[in-house]
C-alpha positions in Angstrom: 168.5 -39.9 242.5 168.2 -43.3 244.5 164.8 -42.4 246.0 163.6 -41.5 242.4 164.6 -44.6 240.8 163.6 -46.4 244.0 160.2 -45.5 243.3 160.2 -45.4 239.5 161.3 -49.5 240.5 158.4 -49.8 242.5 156.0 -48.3 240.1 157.4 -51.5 237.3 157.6 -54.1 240.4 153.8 -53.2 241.2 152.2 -53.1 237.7 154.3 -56.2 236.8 153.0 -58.4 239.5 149.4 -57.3 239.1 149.5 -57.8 235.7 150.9 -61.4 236.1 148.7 -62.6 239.2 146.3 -65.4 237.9 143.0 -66.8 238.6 142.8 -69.5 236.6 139.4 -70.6 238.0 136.8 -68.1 237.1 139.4 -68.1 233.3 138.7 -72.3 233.7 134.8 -71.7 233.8 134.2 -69.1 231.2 136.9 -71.6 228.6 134.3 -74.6 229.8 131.5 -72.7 227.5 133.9 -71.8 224.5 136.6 -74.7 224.0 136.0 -77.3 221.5 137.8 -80.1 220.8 139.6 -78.6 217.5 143.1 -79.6 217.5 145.3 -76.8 217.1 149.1 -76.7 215.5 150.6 -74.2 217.5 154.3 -74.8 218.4 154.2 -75.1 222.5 155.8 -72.7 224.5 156.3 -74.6 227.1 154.1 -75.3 230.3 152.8 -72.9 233.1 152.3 -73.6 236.7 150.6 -71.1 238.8 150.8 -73.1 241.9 148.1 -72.2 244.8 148.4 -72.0 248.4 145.7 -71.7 251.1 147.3 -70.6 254.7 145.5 -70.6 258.1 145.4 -67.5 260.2 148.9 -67.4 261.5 150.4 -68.0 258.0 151.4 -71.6 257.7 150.2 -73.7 255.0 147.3 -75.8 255.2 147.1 -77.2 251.8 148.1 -76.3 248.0 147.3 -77.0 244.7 149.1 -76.5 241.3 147.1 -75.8 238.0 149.4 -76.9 234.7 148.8 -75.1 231.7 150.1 -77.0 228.2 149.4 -76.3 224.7 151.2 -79.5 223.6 149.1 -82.4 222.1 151.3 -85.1 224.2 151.4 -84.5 228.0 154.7 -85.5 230.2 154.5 -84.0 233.5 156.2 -84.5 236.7 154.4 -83.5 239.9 154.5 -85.2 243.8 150.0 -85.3 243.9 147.9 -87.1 246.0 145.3 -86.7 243.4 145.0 -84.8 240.2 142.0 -83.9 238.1 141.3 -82.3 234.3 139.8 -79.4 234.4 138.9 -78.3 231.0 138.5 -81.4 228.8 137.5 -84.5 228.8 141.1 -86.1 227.9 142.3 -88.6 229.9 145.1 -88.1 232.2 147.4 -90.7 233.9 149.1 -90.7 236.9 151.8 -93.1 237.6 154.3 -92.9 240.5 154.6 -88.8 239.9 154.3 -89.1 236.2 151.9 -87.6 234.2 150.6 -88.8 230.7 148.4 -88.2 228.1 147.0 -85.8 225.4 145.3 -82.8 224.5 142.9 -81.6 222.1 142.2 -78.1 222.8 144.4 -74.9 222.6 145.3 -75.2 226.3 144.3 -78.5 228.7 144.7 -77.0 232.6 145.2 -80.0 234.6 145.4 -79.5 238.9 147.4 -81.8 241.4 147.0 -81.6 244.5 150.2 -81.6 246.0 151.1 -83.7 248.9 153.6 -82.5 251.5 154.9 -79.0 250.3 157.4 -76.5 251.5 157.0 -72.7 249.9 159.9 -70.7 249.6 158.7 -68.2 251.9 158.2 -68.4 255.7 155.2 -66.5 256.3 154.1 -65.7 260.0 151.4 -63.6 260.6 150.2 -62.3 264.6 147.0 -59.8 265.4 147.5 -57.8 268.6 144.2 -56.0 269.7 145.0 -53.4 272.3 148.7 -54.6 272.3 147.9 -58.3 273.5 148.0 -60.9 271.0 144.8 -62.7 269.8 144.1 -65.4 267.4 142.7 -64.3 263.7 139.7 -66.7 265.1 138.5 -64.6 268.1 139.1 -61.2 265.9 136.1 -61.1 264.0 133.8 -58.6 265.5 136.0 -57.3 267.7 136.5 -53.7 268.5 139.8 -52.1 269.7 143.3 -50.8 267.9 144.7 -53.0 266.0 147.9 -54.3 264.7 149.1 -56.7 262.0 152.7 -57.7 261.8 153.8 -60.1 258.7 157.1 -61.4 259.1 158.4 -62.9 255.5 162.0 -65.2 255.3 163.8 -67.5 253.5 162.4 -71.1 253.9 165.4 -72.9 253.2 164.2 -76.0 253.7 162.6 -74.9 249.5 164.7 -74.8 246.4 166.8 -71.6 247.1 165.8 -70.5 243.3 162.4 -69.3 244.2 163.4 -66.8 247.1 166.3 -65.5 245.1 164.4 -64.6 242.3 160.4 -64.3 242.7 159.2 -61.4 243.9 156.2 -60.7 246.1 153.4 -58.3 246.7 151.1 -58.4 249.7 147.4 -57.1 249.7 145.7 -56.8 252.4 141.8 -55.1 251.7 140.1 -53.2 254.7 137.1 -51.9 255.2 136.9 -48.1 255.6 133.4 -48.8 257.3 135.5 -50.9 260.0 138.7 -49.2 260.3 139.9 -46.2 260.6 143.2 -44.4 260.7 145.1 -46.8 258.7 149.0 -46.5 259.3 151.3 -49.0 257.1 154.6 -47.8 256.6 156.1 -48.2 253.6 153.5 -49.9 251.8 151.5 -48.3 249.0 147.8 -47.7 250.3 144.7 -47.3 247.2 141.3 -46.2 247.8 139.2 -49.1 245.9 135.1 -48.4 246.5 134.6 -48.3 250.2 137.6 -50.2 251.2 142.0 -49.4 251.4 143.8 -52.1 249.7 147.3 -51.9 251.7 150.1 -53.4 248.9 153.7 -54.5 250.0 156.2 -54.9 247.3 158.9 -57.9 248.5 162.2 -58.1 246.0 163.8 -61.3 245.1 166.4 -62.6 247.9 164.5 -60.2 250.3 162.5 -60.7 253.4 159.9 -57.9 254.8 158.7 -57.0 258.1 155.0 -55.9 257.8 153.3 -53.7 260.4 149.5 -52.6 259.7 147.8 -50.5 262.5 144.3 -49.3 262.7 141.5 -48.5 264.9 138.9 -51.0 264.1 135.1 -51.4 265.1 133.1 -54.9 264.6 136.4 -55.9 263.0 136.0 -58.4 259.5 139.1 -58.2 256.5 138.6 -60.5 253.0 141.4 -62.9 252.8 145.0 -61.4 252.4 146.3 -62.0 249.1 150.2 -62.8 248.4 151.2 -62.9 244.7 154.7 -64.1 243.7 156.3 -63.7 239.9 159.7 -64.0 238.7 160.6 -60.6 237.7 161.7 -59.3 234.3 162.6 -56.7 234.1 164.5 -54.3 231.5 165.8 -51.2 233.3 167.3 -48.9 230.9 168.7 -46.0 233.3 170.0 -43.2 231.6 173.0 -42.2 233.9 174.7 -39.4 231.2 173.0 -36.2 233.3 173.8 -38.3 236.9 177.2 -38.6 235.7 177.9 -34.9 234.2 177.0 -33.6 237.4 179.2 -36.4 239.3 182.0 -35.2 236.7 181.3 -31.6 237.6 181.9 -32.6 241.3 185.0 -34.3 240.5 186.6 -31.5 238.8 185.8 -28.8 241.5 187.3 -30.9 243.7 190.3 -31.7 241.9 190.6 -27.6 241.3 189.8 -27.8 245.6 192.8 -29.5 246.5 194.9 -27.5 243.9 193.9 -24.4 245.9 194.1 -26.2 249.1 197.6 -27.1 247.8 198.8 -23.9 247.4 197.5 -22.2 250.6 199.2 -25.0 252.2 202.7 -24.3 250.4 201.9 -20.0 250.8 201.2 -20.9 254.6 204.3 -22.8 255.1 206.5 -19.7 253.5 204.5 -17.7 255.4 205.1 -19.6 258.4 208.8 -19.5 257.6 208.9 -15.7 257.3 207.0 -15.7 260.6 209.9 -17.0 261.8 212.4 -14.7 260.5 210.1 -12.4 261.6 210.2 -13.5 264.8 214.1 -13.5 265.0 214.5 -10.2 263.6 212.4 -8.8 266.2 214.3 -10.4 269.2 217.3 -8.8 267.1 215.3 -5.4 266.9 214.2 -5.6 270.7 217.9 -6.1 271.4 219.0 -3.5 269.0 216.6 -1.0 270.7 217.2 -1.7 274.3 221.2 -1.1 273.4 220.2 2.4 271.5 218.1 3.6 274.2 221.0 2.3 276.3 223.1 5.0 274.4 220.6 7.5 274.2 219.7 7.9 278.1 224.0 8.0 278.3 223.9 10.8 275.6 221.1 12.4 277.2 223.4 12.6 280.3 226.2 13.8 278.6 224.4 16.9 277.4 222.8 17.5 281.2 226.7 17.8 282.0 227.7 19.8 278.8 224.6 21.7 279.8 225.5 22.1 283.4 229.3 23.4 282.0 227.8 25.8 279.8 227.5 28.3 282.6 231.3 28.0 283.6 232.0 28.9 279.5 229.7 32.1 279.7 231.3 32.9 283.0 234.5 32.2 281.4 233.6 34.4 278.6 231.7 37.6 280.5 235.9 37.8 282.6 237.7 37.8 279.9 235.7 40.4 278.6 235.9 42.1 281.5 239.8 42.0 281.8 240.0 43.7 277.9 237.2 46.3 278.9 239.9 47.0 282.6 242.8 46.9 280.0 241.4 48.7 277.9 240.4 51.0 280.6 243.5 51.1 282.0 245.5 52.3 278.8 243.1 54.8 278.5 244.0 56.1 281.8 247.5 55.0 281.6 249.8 55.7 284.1 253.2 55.3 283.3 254.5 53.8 286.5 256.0 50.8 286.7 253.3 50.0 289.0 251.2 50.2 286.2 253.4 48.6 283.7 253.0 45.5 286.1 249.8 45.5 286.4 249.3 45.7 282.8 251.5 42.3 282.4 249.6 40.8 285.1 246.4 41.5 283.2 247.6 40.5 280.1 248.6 37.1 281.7 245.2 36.6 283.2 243.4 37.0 279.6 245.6 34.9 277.8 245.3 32.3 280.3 241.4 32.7 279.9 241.7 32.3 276.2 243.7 29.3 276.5 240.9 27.8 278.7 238.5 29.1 276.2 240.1 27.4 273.4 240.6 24.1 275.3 237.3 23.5 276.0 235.8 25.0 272.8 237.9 21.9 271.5 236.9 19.8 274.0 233.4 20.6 273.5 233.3 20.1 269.4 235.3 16.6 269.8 232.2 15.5 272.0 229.1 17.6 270.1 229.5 15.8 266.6 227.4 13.1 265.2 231.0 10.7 264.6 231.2 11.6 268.4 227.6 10.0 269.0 228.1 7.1 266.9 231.4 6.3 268.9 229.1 7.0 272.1 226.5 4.3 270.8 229.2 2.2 269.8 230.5 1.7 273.1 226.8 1.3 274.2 226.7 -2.0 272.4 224.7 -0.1 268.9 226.2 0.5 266.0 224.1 3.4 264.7 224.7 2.4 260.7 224.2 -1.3 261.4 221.3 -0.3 262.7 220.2 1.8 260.3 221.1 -1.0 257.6 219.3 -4.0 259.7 216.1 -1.3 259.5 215.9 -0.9 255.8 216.8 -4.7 255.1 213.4 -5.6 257.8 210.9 -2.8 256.1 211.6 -4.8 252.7 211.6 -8.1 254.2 208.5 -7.3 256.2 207.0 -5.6 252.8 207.5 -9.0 251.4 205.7 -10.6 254.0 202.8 -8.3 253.2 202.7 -9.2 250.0 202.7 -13.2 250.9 199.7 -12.5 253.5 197.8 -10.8 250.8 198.3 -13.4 248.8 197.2 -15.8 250.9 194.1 -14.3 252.2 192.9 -14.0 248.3 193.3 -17.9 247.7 191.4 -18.3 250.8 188.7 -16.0 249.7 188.7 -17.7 246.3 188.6 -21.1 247.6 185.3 -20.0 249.7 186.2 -19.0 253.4 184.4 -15.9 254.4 185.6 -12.4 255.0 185.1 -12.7 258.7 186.2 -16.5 259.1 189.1 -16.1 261.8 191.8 -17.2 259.1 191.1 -14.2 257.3 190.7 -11.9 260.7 194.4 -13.1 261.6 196.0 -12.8 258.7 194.9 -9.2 258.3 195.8 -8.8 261.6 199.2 -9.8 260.9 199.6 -7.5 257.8 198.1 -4.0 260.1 201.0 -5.6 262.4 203.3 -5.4 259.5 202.7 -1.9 258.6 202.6 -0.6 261.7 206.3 -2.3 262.3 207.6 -0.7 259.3 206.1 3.0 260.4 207.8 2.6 263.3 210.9 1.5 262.1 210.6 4.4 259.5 210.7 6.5 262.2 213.6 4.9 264.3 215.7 5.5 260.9 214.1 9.3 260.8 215.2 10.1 264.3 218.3 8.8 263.5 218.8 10.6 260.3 217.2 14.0 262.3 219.9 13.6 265.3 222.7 13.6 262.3 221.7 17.0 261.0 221.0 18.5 263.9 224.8 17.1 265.7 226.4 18.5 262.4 224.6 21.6 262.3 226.2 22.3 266.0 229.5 20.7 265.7 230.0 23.3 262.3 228.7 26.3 264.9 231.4 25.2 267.2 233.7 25.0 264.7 233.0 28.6 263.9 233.5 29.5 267.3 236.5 27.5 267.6 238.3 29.4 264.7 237.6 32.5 266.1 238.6 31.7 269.4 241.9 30.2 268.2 242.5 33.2 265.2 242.0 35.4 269.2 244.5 32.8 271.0 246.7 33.4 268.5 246.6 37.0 267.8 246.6 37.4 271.5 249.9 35.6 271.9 251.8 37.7 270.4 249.9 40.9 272.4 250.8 39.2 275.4 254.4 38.2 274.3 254.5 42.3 273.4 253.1 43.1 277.2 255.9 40.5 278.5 258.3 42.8 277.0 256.5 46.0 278.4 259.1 45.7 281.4 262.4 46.0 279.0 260.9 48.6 276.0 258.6 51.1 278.0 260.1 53.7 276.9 259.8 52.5 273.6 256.0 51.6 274.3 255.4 55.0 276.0 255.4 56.0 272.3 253.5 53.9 270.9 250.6 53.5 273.9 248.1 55.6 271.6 248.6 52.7 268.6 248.3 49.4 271.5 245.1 51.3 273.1 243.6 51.5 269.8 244.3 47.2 269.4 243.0 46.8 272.8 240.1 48.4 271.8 239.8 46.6 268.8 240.1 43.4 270.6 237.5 44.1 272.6 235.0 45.1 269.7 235.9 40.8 268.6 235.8 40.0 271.8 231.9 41.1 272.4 231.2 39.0 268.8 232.8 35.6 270.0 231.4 36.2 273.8 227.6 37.0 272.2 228.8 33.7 270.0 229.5 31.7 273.1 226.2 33.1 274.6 224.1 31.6 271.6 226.0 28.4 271.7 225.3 27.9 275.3 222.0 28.2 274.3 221.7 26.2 271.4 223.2 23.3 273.9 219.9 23.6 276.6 217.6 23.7 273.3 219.3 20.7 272.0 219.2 18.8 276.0 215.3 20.0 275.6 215.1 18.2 272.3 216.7 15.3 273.3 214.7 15.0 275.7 212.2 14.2 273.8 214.0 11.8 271.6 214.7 10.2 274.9 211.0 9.8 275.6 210.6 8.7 272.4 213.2 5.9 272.8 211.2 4.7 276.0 208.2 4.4 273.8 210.4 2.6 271.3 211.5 0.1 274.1 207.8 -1.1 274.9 206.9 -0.9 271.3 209.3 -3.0 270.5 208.5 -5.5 273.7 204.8 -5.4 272.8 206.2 -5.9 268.9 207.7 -9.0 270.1 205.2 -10.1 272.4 203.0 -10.0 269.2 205.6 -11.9 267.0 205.8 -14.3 268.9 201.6 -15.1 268.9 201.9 -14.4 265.1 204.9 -17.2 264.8 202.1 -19.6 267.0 199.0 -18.5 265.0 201.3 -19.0 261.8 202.1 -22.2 263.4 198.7 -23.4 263.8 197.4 -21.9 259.9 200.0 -24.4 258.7 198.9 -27.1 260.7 195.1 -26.4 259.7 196.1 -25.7 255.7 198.2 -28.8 256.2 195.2 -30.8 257.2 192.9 -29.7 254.6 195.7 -30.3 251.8 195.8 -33.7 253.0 191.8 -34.1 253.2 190.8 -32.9 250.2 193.9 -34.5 248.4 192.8 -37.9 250.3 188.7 -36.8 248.4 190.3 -36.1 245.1 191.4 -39.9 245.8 188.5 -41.1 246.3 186.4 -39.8 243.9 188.7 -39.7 241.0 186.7 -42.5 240.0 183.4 -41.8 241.1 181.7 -41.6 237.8 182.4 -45.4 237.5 181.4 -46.6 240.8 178.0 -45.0 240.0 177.7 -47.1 237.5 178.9 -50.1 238.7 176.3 -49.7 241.8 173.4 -49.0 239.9 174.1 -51.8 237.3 174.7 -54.3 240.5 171.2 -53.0 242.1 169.4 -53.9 238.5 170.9 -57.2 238.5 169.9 -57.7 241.9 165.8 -56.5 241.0 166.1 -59.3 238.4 167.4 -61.9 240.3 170.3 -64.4 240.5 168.9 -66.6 237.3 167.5 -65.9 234.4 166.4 -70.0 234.5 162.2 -71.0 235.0 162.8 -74.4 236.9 159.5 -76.1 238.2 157.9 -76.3 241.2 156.1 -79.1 240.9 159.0 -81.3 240.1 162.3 -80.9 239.0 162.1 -83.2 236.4 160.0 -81.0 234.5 162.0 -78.9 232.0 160.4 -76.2 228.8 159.0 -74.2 231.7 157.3 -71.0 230.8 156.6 -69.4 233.8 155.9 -70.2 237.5 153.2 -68.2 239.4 152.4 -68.3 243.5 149.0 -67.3 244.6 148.8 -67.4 248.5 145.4 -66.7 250.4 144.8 -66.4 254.0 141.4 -67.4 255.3 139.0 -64.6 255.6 137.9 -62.6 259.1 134.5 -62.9 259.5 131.6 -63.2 261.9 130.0 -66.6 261.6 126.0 -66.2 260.2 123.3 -68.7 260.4 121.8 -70.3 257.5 118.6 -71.5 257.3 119.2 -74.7 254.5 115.7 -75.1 251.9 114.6 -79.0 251.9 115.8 -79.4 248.9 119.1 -77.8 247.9 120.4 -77.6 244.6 123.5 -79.8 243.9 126.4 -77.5 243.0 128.0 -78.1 239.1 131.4 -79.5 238.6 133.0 -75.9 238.3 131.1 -74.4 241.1 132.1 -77.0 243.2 136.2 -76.0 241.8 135.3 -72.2 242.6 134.4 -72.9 245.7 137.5 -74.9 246.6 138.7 -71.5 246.5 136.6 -69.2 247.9 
């Protein structure tokens, strides 16, 4: 937008100055032929100056005139002259003392004054360098070489501060395409006019201007350089509405920018606060798990032991069977002796002694194969099983909720613009697969859990089973054996009745086979379940280093959580601290560009004079600055008798 209106400026500046730049002395010669002396009565508008300046070849001023312009009958000027002259008319002119009197009798009387000592308002310095050394613009003509021009153009403050601060000027400088060749001027505006580049500089009011030209030049000559100064004015009208929609536009998405960058910022810091309840529940978690494996390797040994006591149950078992099938035998072949009686008793003795050890540690063995059992176990580990089981639910929703905040988050960041494979979004999906993979495994902790449970209480009712039967036999054979201790005192009672007690004894050991093939499976069931377990203790060892790996990665995800809210932090605060800045952007615009059309126009809107300021009604005040031309000297061979030049040919050639 600033280079366009730069340019659109430059465009106004150019066709302004050429429009206004004046000379007056081929305008002077063609109004010698046409001008009467008719008076006219036309209101004045006020005198013109258009004050002329002849440089030397490094730019400093060798002499100047001023042509007046009035359209006033009664002249009163004020000028500093050492001479001054009527161009137009033969009206008489006085000069008194720097005053200037008298009248006019044509539409416009141009009067010039040469002016005495005079400073310009522009210090103008001009150098020639021919193959980089420095020559003078009097040994250049002809030359032959690459060349370079620098015009250097300041404030002369020694001049009324008026004309520098609001005249602006443009350079020409006219080249010969015949003579020079790759022409380089930067920033200056280069036509094609005939055979010959005319190289234009545009100067603004209160500005100075470095000039480089560069070319390669052969049998070097240039016209005279041309400088034209004006006092601009101009009327700018630039239409800012579209500028200022789209600055608008710009506003608004950042305002809705820091909204979003707001709320990632307050999402990262609750995420950054569940990161570290995350973090704390996973030390917890770690701990939790270390303590159940604790209790699990101590279970797993109690069940080698059970295991390793399983074979002194079935042995157990197999004798007392054995002692019914040798009772059994033996009141099949009864003898009657006492011998035998005594025997008989002995027996008896043996199996209810078996049965009691039977029953003991069937009792022994449900009070330690039940799942209350194994909590009791864990608890004394350091685990409670349901606090356990209740600190795993409560972290699978907790953790869910996470989830659901990470989501969130990585949509608003994906709204607001980052990329899918920025490494914001990388590590926040990162953290939710971490999430989910937390919660399968604590899904499974609880499912191992829930899985010992039924299989303990599937067991501990077996051995309960067992158990009754064993006691219903302990029972049923206490009273056998009581009968047996009596054997001594009623066998001739028992004699009798030897067919009836064979037959019981037989039946006994029919149950007998069912609660020893019971024992047998039991056993059994005990190895399958230390082969299971096993397992679930190899499964608790993967838990451990899950769990240490689990909080190893917690911990980076607490950091990198950390870090996001620093970063989302920092861009809250930036683009809250742009919002700021631009909330009023629109007006700033408009303030700048209405400050850089008052400075194109200048610090005044006043016309003083240059000639004196004294002078007031001023209508305009016009520079024209020439340097002498480049070029070879020729010889002229002069008739005998010469022509003697007219009055105006002599003033055109006063500025040729």
């Amino acid at each position: 937008m600033k280079k366009s209106k730069n340019k659109i400026i430059m465009i106004v500046l150019t066709a302004t100055i050429i429009s206004n730049t004046m000379v007056p002395i081929s305008t002077l010669a063609e109004s010698n032929t046409i001008l009467n002396n008719t008076n006219y009565a036309t209101e004045s508008q006020g005198k013109e100056e258009v004050i002329y300046i002849n440089l030397d070849g490094n730019g400093e001023v060798s002499s100047a005139y001023a042509v007046n312009i009035f359209d006033s009958q009664n002249i009163l000027d004020y000028g500093d002259y050492s001479e001054i002259r009527n161009m137009n008319t033969n009206d008489t002119l006085s000069y008194n003392n720097g005053e200037i009197t008298g009248s006019n009798s044509v539409d416009k009387l141009y009067y010039e004054g040469t002016l005495k000592e005079v400073e310009i308002p522009w210090n103008i310095n001009i150098k020639y360098y021919l193959d980089s050394k420095e020559i003078s613009s009097n040994e250049l003509a002809g030359k032959s070489g690459t060349l370079e021009i620098k015009i250097s153009i300041t404030d002369n403050e020694k001049c009324n501060s008026t004309f520098f601060e609001n005249y602006a000027l443009q350079t020409t400088i006219t080249l010969d395409t015949e003579k020079c060749n790759n022409i380089e001027a930067e920033g200056a505006t280069i036509a094609n006019v005939g055979s010959t580049k005319q190289i234009s500089h545009i100067i603004l009011p209160n500005k100075g201007k470095e000039i480089s030209i560069k070319a390669d030049v052969n049998d070097f000559e240039m016209a005279s350089m041309a400088i034209n100064g004006v006092k601009l004015g101009l009327s700018v009208d630039v239409d800012t509405n579209s500028l200022l929609d789209k600055v608008n536009e710009l506003t608004d998405a950042i305002e809705k920018l820091d909204s979003g960058a707001i709320s990632i910022n307050d999402g990262s810091i609750e995420l950054n606060n569940g990161a570290y309840d995350l973090s704390n529940g996973v030390n917890s978690l770690s701990t939790g798990v270390n303590s159940l494996n604790d209790g699990i390797i101590t279970v797993y040994k109690g069940l080698q032991e059970l295991n390793s006591n399983s074979k002194e149950l079935t042995s157990g078992s197999k004798e007392v069977l054995d002692a019914l099938n040798e009772i059994g035998s033996a009141l099949n072949n009864i003898n009657m002796s006492k011998e035998s009686i005594s025997e008989l008793v002995s027996a008896s003795s043996d199996v209810q002694t078996g049965i009691n050890e039977l029953v003991s540690a069937i009792t022994l063995l449900q009070g330690n194969a039940n799942y209350e059992a194994y909590k009791s176990i864990m608890n004394a580990n350091g685990l409670d099983i349901d606090y356990l089981q209740s600190n795993n639910a409560s972290a699978i929703e907790n953790m869910k909720s996470q989830i659901s905040v990470l989501t969130e988050a990585r949509d608003n960041l994906l709204a607001a613009g980052v990329q899918a494979d920025d490494s914001q979004i990388i590590q926040i999906q990162t953290q939710i697969e971490m999430y989910n993979q937390v919660i399968t495994l604590l899904q499974g902790n609880m499912a191992s859990i829930s899985g010992t449970e039924s299989y303990l209480n599937n067991i501990s009712d077996g051995i309960g089973q067992v158990l009754g039967g064993a006691t219903e036999l302990q029972t049923k054979y206490a009273e056998f054996n009581n009968a047996i201790q009596g054997l001594s005192a009623l066998l001739n009672d028992m004699i009798y009745n030897m067919s009836n007690l064979s037959t019981a004894i037989n039946t006994l050991i029919s149950e007998y086979n069912k609660l020893d093939v019971g024992i047998n499976e039991y056993t059994n069931g005990v190895e399958t379940l230390l082969q299971g377990y096993s397992q679930l203790v190899e499964g608790s060892t993967n838990l451990v280093n899950g769990t240490s790996t689990l909080k190893s990665g917690a911990e980076k995800l607490s950091s990198g959580v950390a870090e996001l809210k620093g970063g989302t932090t920092e861009l809250s605060n930036g683009t809250t601290e742009l919002n700021d800045k631009t909330a009023n952007l629109d007006t700033e615009i408009t303030d700048e560009i209405d400050k850089m059309v008052d400075n194109l126009d200048g610090t005044s809107d006043e016309i003083v004079s240059f000639t004196s300021e004294k002078n007031t009604n001023v209508q305009s005040v016009q520079f024209v600055i020439k340097t002498p031309e480049i070029k070879k000297a020729t010889i002229e061979v002069l008739k005998d008798e010469e022509k003697s030049p007219t009055l105006w040919e002599r003033i055109i050639n006063l500025f040729k």
